[in-house]
C-alpha positions in Angstrom: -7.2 4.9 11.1 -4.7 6.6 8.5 -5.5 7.3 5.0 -2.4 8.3 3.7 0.9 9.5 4.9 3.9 11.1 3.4 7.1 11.3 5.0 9.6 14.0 4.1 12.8 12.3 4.8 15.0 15.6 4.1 13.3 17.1 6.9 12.6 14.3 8.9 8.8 15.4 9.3 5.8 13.0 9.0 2.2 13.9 7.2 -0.3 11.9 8.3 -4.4 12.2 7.1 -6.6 10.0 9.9 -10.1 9.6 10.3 -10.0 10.8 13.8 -7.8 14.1 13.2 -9.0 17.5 14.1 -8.8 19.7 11.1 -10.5 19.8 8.4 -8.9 17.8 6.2 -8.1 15.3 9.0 -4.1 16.6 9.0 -1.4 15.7 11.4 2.6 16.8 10.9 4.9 15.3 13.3 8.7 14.9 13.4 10.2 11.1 13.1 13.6 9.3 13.4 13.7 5.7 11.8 15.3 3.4 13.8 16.4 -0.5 14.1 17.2 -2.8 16.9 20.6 -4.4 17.7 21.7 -7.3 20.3 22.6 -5.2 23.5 22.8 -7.0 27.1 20.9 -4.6 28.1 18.6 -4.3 25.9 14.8 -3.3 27.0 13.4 -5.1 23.9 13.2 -8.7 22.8 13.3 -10.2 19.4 11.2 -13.1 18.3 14.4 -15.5 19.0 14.2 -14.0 22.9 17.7 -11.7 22.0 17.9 -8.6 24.2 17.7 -5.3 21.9 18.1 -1.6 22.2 16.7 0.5 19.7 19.2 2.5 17.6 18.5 6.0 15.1 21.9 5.6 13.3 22.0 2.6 11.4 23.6 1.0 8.5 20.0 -0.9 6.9 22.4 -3.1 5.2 23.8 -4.6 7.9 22.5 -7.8 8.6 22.9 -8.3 12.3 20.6 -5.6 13.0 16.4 -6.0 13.6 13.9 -4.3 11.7 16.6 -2.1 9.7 14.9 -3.2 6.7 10.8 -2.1 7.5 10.0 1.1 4.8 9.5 4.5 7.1 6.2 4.7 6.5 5.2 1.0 7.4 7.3 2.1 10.6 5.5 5.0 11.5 2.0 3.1 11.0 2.9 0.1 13.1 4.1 2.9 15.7 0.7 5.0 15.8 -2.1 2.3 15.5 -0.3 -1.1 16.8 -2.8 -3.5 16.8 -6.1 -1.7 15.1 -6.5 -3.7 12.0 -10.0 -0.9 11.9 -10.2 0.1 8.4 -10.6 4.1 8.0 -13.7 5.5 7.2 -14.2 7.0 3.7 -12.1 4.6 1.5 -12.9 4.3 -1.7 -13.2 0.6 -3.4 -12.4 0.2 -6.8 -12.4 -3.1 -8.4 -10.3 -3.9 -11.9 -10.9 -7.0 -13.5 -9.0 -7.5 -16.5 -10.0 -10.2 -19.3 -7.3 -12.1 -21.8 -8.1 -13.8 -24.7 -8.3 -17.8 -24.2 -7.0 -18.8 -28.1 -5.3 -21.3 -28.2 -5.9 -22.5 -24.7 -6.0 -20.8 -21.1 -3.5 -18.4 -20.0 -0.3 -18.9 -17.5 -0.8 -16.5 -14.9 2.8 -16.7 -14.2 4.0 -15.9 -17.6 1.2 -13.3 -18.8 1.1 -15.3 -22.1 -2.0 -14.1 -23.7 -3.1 -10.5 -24.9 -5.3 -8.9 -22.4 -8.5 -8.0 -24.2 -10.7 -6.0 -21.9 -10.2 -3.9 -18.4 -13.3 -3.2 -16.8 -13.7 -0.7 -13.1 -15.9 -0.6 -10.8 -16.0 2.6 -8.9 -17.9 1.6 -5.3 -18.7 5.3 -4.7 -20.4 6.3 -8.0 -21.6 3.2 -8.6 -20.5 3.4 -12.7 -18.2 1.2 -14.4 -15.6 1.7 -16.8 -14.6 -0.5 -19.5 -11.9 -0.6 -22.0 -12.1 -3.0 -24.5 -9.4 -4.1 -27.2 -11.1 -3.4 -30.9 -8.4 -4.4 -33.5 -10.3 -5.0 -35.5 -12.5 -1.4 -35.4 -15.9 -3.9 -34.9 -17.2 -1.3 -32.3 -18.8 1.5 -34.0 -21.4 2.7 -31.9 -20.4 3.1 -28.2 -24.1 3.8 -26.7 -24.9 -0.3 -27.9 -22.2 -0.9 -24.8 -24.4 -1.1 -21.7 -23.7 -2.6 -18.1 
């Protein structure tokens, strides 16, 4: 499975890091053309609706009778190279954020972001150690080896 990709799109050339590459970093470079579907009668492909397609490289991604125009390169390219595998890559690393608000005055609206956020704490899965950044208007934190987790 992928774990990251960069498409040059002045060159038209693909970077690609996979789990299962040769090399060492796990490295592929590949040449691309984006592309989009249209209505053709004889069409090879089929839309959702049953419409006959042919796939097209030169394409306005504005216009709306056109399929697909609007999918970002690189969600193109993935889609392309590992279909159906929904096989995370091996090596990830998980992070986790959670970020408090203060509750004066009543509970926040998510929706509106109403309420001063007050702490941001990370956990790094890989080193096991989190980080924590804590709002201190009022300077009452003095000593920061009392803050244990």
């Amino acid at each position: 499975m992928y774990k990251n990709i960069f498409v040059d799109k002045k060159e038209n050339v693909v970077h690609l890091w996979d789990d299962e590459s040769t090399g060492n970093p796990p490295y592929v470079k590949f040449p691309f053309r984006n592309y989009a579907y249209r209505k053709s009668p004889n069409g090879t492909h089929r839309s959702i609706y049953g419409d006959k397609l042919e796939k097209i490289h030169n394409f306005n991604p504005r216009d709306p009778s056109l399929f697909e125009s609007d999918v970002p390169i690189e969600t193109r390219i993935l889609i392309d190279g590992y279909e159906d595998s929904d096989e995370p890559s091996k090596g990830h690393r998980v992070v986790t954020i959670d970020i408090e608000v203060s509750t004066e005055g009543g509970f926040p609206v998510i929706e509106e972001g109403d309420k001063e956020i007050t702490a941001i704490a990370i956990y790094d899965d890989l080193t096991q150690k989190y980080t924590v950044f804590i709002l201190d208007l009022e300077r009452k934190i003095q000593d920061l080896s009392l803050i244990h987790i």
